[in-house]
C-alpha positions as a Markdown table, in Angstrom:
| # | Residue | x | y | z |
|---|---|---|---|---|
| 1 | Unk | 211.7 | 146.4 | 138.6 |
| 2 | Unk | 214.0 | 143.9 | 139.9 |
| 3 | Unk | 211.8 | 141.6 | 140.8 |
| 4 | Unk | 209.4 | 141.8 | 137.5 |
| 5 | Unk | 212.7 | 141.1 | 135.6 |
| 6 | Unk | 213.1 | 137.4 | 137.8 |
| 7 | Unk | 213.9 | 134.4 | 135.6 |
| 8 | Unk | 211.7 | 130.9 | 135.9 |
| 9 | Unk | 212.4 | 128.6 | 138.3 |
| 10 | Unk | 214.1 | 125.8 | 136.5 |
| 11 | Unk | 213.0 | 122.1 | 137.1 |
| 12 | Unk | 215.5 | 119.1 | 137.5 |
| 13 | Unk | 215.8 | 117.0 | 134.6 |
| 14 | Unk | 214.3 | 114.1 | 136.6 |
| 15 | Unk | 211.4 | 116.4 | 136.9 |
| 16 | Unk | 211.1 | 116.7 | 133.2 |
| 17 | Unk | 211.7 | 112.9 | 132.6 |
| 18 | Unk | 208.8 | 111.9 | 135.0 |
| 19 | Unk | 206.7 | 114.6 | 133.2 |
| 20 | Unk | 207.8 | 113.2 | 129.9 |
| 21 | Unk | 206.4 | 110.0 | 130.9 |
| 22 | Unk | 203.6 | 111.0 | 132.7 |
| 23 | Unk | 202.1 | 113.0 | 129.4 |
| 24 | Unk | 203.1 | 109.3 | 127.2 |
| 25 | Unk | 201.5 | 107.2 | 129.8 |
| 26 | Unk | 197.8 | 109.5 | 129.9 |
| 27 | Unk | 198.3 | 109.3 | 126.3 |
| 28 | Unk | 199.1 | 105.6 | 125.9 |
| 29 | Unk | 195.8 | 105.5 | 128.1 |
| 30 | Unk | 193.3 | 107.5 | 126.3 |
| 31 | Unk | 194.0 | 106.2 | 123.4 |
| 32 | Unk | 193.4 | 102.8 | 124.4 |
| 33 | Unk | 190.0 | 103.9 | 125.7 |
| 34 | Unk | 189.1 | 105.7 | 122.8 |
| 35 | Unk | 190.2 | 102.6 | 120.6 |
| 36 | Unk | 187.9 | 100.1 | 122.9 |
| 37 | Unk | 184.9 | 102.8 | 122.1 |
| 38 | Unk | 185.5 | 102.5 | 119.1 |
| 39 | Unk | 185.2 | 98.5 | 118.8 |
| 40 | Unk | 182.5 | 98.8 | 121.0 |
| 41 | Unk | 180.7 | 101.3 | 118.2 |
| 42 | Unk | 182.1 | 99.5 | 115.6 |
| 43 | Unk | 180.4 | 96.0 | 117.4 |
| 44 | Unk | 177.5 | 98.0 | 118.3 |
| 45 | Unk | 177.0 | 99.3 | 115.0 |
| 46 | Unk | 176.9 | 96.0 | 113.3 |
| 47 | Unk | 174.6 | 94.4 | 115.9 |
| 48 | Unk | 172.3 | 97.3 | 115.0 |
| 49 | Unk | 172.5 | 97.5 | 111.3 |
| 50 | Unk | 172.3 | 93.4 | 111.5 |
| 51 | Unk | 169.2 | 93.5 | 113.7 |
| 52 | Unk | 167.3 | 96.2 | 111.8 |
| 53 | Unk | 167.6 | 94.9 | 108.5 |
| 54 | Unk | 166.8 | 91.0 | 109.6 |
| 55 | Unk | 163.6 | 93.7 | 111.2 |
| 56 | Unk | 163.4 | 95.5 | 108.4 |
| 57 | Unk | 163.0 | 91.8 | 106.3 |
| 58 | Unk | 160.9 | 90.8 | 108.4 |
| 59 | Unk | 158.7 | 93.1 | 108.4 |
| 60 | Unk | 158.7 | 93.6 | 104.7 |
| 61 | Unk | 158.3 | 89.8 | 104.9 |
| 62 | Unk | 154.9 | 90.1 | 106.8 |
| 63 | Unk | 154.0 | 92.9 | 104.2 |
| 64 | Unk | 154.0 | 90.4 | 101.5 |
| 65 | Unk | 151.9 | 88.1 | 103.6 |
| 66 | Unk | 149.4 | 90.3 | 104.5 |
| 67 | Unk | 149.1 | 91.2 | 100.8 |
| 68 | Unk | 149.1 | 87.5 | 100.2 |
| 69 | Unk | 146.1 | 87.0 | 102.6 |
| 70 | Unk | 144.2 | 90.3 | 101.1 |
| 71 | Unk | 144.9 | 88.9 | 97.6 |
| 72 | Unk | 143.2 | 85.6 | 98.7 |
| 73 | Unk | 140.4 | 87.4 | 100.8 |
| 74 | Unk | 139.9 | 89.8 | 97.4 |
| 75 | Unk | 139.9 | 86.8 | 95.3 |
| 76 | Unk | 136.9 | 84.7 | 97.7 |
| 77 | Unk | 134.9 | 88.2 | 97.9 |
| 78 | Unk | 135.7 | 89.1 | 93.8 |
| 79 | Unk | 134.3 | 85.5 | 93.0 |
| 80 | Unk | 131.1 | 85.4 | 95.8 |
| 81 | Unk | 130.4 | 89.1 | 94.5 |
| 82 | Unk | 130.3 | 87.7 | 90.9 |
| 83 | Unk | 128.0 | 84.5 | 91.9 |
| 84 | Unk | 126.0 | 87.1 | 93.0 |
| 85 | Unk | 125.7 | 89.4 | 90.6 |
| 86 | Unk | 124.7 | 86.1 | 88.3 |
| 87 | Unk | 122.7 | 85.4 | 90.4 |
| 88 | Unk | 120.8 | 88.4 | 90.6 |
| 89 | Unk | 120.2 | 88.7 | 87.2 |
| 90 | Unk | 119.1 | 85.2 | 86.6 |
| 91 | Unk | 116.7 | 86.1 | 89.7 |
| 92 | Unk | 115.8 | 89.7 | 87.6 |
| 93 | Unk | 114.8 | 87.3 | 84.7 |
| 94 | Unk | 112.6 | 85.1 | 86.8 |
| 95 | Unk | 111.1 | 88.5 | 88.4 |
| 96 | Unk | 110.2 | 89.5 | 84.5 |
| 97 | Unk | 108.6 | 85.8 | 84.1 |
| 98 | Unk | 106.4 | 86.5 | 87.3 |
| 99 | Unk | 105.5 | 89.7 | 85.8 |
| 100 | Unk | 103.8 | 88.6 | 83.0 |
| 101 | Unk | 102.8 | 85.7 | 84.2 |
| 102 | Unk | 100.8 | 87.7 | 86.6 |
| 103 | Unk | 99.5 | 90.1 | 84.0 |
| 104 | Unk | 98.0 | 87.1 | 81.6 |
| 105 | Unk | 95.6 | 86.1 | 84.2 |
| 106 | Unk | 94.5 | 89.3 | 84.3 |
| 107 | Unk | 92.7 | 88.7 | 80.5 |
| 108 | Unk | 91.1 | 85.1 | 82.0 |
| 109 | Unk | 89.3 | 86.7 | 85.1 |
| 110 | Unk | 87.8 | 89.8 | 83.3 |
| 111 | Unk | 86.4 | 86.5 | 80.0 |
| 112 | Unk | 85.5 | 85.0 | 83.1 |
| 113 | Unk | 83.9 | 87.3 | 84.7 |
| 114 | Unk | 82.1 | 88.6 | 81.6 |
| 115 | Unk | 80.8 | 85.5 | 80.9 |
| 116 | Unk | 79.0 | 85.0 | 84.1 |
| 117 | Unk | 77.5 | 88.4 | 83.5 |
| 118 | Unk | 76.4 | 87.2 | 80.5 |
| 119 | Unk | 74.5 | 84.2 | 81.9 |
| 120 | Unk | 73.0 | 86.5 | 84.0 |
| 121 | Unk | 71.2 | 87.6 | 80.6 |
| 122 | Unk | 69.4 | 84.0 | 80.3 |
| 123 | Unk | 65.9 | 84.5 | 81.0 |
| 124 | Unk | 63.4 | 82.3 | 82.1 |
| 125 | Unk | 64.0 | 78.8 | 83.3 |
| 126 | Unk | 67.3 | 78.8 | 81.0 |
| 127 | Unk | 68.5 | 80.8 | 84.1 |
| 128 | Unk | 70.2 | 77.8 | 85.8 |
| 129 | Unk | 72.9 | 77.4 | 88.0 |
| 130 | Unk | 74.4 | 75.0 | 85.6 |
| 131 | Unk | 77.7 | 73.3 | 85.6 |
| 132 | Unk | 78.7 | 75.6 | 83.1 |
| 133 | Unk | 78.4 | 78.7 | 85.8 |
| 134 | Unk | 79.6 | 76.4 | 88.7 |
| 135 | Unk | 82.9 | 75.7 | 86.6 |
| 136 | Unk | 83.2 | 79.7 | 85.6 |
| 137 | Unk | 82.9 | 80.2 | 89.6 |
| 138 | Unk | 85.7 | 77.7 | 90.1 |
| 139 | Unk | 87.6 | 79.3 | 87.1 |
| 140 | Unk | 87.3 | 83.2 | 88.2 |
| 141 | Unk | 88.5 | 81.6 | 92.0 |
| 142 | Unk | 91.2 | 79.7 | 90.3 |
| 143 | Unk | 92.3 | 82.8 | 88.7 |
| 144 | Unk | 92.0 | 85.1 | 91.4 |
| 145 | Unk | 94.0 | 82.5 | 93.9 |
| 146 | Unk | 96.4 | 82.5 | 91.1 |
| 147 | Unk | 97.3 | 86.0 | 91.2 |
| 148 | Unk | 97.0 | 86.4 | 94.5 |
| 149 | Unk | 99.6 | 83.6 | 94.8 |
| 150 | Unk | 102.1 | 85.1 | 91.7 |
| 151 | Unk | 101.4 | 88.4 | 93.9 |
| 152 | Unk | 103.0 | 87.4 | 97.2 |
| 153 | Unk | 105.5 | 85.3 | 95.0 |
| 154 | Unk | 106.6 | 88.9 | 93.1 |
| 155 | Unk | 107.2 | 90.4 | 96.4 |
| 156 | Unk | 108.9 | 87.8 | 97.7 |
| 157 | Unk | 111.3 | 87.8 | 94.4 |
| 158 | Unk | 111.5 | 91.6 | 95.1 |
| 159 | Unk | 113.0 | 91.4 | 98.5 |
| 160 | Unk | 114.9 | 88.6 | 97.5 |
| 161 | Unk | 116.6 | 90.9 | 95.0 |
| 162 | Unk | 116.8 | 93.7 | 97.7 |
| 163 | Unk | 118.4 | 91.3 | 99.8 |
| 164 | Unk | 121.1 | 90.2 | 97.6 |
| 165 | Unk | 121.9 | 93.7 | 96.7 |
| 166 | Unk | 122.3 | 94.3 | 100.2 |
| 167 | Unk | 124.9 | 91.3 | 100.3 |
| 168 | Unk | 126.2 | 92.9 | 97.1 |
| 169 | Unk | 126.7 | 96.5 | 98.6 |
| 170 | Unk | 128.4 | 94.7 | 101.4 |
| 171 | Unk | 130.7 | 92.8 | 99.3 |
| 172 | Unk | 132.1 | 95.7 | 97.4 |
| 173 | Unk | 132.2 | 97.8 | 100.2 |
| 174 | Unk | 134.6 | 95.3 | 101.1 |
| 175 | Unk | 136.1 | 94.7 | 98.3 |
| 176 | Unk | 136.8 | 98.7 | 98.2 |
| 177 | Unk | 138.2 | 98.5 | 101.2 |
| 178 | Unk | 140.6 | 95.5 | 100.5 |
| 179 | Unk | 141.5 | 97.0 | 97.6 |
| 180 | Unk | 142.8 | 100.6 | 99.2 |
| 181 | Unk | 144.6 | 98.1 | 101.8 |
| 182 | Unk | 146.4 | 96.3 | 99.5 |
| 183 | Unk | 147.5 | 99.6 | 97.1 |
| 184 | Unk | 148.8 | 100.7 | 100.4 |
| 185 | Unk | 150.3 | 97.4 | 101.7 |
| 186 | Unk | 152.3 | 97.3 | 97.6 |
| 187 | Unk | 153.5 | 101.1 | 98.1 |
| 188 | Unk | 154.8 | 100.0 | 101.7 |
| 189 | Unk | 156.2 | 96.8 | 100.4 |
| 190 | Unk | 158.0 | 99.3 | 97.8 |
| 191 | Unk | 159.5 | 101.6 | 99.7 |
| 192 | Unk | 163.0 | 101.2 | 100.5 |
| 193 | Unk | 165.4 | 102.6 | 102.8 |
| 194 | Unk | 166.7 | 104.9 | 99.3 |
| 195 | Unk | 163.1 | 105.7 | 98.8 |
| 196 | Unk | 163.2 | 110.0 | 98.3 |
| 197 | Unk | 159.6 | 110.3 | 99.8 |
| 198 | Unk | 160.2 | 108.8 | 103.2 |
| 199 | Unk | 160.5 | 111.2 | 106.2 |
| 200 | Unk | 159.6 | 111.3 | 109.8 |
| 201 | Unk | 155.9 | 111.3 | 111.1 |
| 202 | Unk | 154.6 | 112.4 | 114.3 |
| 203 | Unk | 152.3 | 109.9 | 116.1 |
| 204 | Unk | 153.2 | 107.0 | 113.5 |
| 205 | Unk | 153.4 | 104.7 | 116.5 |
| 206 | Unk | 150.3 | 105.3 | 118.2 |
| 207 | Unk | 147.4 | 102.8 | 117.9 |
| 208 | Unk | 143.9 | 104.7 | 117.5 |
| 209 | Unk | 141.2 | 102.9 | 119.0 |
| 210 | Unk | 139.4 | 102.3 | 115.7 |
| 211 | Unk | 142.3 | 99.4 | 114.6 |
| 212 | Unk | 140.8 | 95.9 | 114.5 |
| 213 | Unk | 141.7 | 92.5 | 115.6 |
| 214 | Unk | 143.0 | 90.1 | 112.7 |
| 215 | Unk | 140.6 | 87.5 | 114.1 |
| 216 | Unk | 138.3 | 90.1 | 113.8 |
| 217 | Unk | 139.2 | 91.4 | 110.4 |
| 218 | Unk | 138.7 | 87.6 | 108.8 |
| 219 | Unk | 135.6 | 87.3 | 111.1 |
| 220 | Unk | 134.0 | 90.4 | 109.0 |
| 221 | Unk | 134.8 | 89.4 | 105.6 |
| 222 | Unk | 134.1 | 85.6 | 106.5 |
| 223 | Unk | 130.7 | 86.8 | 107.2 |
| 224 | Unk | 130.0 | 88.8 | 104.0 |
| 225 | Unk | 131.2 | 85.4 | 102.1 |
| 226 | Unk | 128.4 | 84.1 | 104.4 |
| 227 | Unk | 125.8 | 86.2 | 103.8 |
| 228 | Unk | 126.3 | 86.4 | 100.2 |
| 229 | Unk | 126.1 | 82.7 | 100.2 |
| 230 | Unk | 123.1 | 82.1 | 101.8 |
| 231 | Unk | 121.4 | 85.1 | 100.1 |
| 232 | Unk | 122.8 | 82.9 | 97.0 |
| 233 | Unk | 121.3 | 79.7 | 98.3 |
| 234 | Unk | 118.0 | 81.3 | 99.1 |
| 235 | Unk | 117.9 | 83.2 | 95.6 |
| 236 | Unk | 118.4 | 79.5 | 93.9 |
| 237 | Unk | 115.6 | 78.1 | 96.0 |
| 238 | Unk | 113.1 | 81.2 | 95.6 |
| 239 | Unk | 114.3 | 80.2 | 91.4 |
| 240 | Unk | 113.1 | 76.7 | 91.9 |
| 241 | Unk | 109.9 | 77.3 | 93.7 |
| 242 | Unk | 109.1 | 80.3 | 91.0 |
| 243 | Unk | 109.5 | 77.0 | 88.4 |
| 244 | Unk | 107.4 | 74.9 | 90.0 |
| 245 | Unk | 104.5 | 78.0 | 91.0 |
| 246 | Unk | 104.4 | 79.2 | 87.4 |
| 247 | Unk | 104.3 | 75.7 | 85.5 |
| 248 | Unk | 101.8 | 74.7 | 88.7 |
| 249 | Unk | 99.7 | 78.2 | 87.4 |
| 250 | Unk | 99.4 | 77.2 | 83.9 |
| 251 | Unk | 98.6 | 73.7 | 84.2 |
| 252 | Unk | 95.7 | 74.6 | 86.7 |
| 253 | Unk | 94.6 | 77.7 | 84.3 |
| 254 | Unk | 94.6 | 75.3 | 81.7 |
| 255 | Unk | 92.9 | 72.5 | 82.7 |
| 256 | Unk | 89.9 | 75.0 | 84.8 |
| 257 | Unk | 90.0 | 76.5 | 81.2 |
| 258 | Unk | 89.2 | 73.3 | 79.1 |
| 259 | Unk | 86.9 | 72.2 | 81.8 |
| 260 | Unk | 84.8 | 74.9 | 81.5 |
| 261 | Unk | 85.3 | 75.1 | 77.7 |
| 262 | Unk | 84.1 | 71.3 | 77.5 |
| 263 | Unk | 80.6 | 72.5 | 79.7 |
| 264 | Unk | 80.2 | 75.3 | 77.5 |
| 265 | Unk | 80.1 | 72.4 | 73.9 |
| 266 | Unk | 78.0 | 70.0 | 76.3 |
| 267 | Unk | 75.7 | 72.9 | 77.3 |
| 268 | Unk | 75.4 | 74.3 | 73.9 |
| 269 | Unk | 74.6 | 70.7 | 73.0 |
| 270 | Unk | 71.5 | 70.1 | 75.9 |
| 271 | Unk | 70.2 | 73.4 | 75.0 |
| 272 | Unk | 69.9 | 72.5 | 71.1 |
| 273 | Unk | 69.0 | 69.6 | 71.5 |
| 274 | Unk | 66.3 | 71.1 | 73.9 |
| 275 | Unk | 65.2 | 73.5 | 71.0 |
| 276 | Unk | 64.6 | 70.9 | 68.3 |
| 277 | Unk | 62.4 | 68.7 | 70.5 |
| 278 | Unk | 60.6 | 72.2 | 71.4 |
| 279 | Unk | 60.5 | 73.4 | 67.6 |
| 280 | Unk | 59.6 | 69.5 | 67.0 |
| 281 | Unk | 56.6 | 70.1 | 69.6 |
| 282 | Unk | 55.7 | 73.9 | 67.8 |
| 283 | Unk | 55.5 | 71.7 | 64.8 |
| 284 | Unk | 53.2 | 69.2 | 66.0 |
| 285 | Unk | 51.0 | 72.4 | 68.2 |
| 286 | Unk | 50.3 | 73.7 | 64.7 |
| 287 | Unk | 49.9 | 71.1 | 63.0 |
| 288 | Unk | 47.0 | 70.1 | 65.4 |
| 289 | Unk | 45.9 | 73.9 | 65.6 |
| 290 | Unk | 45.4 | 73.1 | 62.1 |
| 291 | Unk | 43.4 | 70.2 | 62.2 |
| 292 | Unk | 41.4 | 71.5 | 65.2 |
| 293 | Unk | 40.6 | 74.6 | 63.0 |
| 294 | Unk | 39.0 | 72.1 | 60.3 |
| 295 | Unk | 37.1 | 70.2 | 63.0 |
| 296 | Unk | 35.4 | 73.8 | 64.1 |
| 297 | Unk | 34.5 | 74.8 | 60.9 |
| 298 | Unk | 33.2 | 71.4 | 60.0 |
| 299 | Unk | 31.4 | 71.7 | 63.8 |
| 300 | Unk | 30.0 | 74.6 | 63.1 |
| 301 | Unk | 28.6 | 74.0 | 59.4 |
| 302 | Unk | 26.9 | 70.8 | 60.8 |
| 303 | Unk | 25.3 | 73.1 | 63.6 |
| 304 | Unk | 24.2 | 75.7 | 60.6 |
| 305 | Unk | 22.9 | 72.2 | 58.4 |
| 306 | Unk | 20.5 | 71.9 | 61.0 |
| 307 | Unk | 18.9 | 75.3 | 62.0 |
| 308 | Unk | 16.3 | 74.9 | 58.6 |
| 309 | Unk | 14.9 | 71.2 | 59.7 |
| 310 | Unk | 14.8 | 72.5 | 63.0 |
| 311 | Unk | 12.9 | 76.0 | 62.1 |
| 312 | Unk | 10.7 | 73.7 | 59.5 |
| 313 | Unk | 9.7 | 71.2 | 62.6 |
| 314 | Unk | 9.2 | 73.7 | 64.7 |
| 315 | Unk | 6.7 | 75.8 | 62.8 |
| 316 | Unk | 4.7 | 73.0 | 61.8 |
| 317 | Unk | 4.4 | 72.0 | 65.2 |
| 318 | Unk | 3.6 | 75.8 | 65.9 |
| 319 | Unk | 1.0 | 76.2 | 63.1 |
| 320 | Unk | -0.5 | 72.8 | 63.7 |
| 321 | Unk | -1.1 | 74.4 | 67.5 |
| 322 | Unk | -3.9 | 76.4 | 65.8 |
| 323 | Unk | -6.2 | 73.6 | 64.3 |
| 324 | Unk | -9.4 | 74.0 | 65.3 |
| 325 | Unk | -11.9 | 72.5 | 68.3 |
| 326 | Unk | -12.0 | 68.6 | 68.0 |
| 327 | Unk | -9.1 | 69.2 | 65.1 |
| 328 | Unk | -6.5 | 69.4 | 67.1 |
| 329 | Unk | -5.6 | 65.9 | 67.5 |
| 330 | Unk | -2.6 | 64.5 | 68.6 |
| 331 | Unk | -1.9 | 62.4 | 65.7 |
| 332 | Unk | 0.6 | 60.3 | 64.5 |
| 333 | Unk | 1.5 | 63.6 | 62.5 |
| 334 | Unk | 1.9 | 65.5 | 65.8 |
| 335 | Unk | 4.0 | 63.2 | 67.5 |
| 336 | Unk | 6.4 | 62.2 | 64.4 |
| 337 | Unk | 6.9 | 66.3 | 64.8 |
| 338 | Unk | 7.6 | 66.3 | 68.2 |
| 339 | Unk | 9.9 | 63.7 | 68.0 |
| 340 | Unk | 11.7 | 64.7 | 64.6 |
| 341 | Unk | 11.6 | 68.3 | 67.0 |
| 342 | Unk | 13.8 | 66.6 | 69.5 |
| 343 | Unk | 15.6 | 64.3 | 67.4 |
| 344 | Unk | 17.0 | 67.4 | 66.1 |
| 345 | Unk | 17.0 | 69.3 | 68.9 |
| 346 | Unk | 19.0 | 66.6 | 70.6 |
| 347 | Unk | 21.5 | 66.3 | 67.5 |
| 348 | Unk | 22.0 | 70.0 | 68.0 |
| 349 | Unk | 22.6 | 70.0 | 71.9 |
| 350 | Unk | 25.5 | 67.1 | 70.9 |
| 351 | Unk | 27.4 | 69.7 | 69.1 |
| 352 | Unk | 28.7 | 70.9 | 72.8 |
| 353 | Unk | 31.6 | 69.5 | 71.4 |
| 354 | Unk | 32.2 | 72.9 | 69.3 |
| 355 | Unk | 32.6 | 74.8 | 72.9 |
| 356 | Unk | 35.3 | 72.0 | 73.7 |
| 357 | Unk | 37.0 | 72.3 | 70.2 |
| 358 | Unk | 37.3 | 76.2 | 70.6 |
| 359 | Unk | 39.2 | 75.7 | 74.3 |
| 360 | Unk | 41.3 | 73.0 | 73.0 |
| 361 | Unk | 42.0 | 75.0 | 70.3 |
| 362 | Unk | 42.7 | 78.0 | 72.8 |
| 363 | Unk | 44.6 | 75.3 | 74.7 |
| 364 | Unk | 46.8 | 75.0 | 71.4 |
| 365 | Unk | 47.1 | 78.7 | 70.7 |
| 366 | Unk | 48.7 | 79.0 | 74.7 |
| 367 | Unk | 51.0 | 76.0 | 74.0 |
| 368 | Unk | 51.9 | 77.5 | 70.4 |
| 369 | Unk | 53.1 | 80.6 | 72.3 |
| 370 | Unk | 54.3 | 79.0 | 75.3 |
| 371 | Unk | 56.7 | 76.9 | 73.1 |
| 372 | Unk | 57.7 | 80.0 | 70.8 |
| 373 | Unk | 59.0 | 81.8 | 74.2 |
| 374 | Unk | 60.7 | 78.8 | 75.5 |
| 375 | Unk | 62.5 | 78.8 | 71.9 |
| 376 | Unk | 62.9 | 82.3 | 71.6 |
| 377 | Unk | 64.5 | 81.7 | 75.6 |
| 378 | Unk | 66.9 | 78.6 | 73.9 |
| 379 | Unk | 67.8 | 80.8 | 71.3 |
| 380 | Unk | 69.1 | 84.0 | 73.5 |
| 381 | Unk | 70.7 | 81.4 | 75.7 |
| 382 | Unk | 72.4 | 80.0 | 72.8 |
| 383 | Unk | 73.5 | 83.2 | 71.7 |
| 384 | Unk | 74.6 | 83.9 | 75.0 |
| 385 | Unk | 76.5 | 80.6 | 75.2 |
| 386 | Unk | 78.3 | 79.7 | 72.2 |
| 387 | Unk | 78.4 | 83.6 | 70.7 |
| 388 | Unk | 79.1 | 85.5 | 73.4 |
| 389 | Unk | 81.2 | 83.4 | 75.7 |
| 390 | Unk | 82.3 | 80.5 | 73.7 |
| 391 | Unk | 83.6 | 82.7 | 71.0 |
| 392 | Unk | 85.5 | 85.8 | 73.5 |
| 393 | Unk | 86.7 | 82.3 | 75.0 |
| 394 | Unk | 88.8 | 81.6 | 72.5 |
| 395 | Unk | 90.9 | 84.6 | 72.8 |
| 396 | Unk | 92.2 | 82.7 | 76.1 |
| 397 | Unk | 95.4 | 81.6 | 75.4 |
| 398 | Unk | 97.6 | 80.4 | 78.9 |
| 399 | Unk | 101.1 | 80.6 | 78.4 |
| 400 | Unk | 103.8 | 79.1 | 80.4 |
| 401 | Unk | 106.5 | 82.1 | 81.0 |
């Protein structure tokens, strides 16, 4: 109990001096430590707050750039997509032109074509591979290369358009595109370090393999601007070789047209012409049928004049046959009889020519109807000619679209 009751050893004020300054100098020490961390932090912290907003400038910097170079790229791709677009409709326009182009010489060929079946109507020897049918030939095959041309011409304007709505689709795509980049490049440029909706995202820093180069990036929309510009040149040059095929079409219908319509006037014309020299010779034939008629019945009465001398002569001669014995004497009487017997006889055998009035006159009556067919054939041809065709002719009408 003693012992639990001991006082503390005591320590010598020395001891208590030293420990004094032992506890100042560890002191003295730390805090000068603690005061060069804190310049350190303090330097540290500056360097850092410095270096992060010059990085922070800069990079909003390069924001503004890169919406500076989507701008311009929107701007080249907005005004290519709009030359386009023009263009397209101008080409549309010139697609419509084509169209009925192509349908008008549809009217032409069917006339055409018509009016050589007609012809094939003509009958005898009006059935002539004239010029008139040579030139309606030429005309159906000028028609018929026509649409066949303004047919491969339309399908060539059609996949011109297809193309250029291809270019288009591209374009917008990209343009799409461009525009999503730069509303998200302007909310990035926006933000701020106050901003309430930034926060912390996992993975932000990894690049996924789909990220592009920039050479690349300008390479793709440097090649839509291409592509829309030569779709552009080759739509302008498909215009001008639709100008030059159409006005070409026209002036070939046109001129095939009046060609044929002049052989049709200088046809009617021959065959007219042909008519009133036959209706001229139908005149003529009857008139001589006519006078041939007269000259048979004025044939024939002379024959009839003479049957009663000839019946007189010969029966005298035939009752002075039966004189009697010595009688019958061949006297002056007998022998003027004879003779006036033959005389007649003679006469009468002369009128042969009756037989060759009545063929000529048969001769006349073939001719007659020979020359009423032939006009009868002039006549249908004409009808053929200047009612049928000439007249569904002039329906044709060859407009330049």
């Amino acid at each position: 109990m003693a012992r639990l009751l001991q006082t503390p050893p005591k320590f010598h004020p020395s001891e208590w001096d030293i420990a004094n300054q032992m506890q100042c100098a560890s002191t003295e020490s730390q805090k000068s430590r603690s005061e060069r961390v804190i310049a350190e932090s303090r330097r540290l912290l500056d360097e850092i707050g410095k270096a992060t907003q010059k990085t922070q400038s800069d990079v909003s910097r390069k924001i503004e750039q890169r919406r500076e170079e989507i701008k311009f790229w929107k701007q080249e791709l907005d005004n290519k997509l709009e030359q386009l677009v023009h263009e397209t409709e101008v080409l549309l326009t010139f697609k419509t032109r084509v169209q009925k182009s192509l349908e008008s010489c549809r009217e032409p060929l069917i006339i055409a074509q018509k009016c050589l079946l007609n012809r094939q109507r003509r009958s005898g020897i009006d059935l002539v591979h004239d010029e008139v049918e040579q030139e309606l030939l030429k005309e159906a095959e000028v028609l018929q290369g026509v649409i066949a041309l303004l047919g491969r011409t339309l399908e060539q304007t059609n996949e011109q358009i297809r193309l250029n709505r291809s270019a288009k689709y591209n374009l917008e795509m990209d343009l799409k595109d461009k525009f999503t980049a730069l509303m998200i490049d302007d909310y990035c440029g926006s933000l701020t370090n106050n901003t309430p909706d930034i926060r912390y995202t996992d993975n932000a820093m990894e690049i996924e393999g789909n990220f592009v180069s920039p050479e690349d990036w300008i390479d793709f929309s440097n090649m839509n601007v291409e592509k829309a510009d030569e779709q552009r040149n080759n739509s302008l040059a498909l215009r001008a070789l639709i100008d030059g095929i159409l006005s070409q079409a026209a002036n070939d219908m046109r001129k095939q047209r009046e060609i044929v319509n002049v052989a049709f006037r200088n046809r009617v014309k021959e065959v007219k012409d042909a008519k009133q020299k036959l209706e001229a010779l139908l005149a003529m034939v009857m008139e001589e049928t006519a006078s041939q008629e007269k000259n048979i019945a004025a044939l024939k009465k002379a024959i009839a004049d003479k049957e009663g001398p000839v019946r007189v002569a010969q029966t005298r001669l035939e009752t002075r046959n039966h004189r009697p014995n010595v009688e019958l004497c061949y006297d002056t009487v007998q022998y003027r009889l004879i003779s006036e017997a033959q005389e007649i006889t003679k006469n009468i055998q002369r009128q042969d020519m009756l037989a060759q009035a009545e063929t000529e006159l048969k001769g006349l009556s073939c001719r007659q109807l020979s020359l009423e067919e032939e006009i009868q054939v002039k006549e249908n041809t004409l009808y053929i000619d200047e009612v049928l065709c000439m007249q569904m002719r002039e329906s044709v009408c060859i407009n330049s679209f």
